[in-house]
Steps between C-alpha positions, in 0.01 A plus 500: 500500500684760753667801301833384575471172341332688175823720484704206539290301234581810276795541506584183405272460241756805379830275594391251262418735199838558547663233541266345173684813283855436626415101467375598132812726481769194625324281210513712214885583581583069465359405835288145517157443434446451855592928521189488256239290699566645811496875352224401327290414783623765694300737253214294450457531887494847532307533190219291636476678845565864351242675659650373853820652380325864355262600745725702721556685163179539375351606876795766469388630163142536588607728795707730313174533215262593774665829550 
């Protein structure tokens, strides 16, 4: 996988943790329970491929600790 697509699979994994919270958030203020499915899955997507999403963060961290 070329670095570009990586970035671009990152950064939607993010886009759909947010769109799963502001799905969540459209249900809970007396949306349908399609807001609820759809949010849910959302989060259950970026949940499963979380360490796609964190490893720009966690590569960042170990740089700053080496000094």
């Amino acid at each position: 996988m070329t670095r570009e697509r990586y970035e671009a699979l990152q950064a939607t994994l993010w886009l759909n943790l947010i769109m799963g919270f502001y799905n969540m958030y459209l249900w809970n203020i007396g949306g349908t329970w399609f807001n609820f499915l759809i949010g849910s899955i959302n989060i259950w997507v970026w949940v499963s491929m979380r360490k796609i999403a964190l490893r720009k963060f966690k590569q960042n961290y170990k740089k700053r600790n080496r000094k």
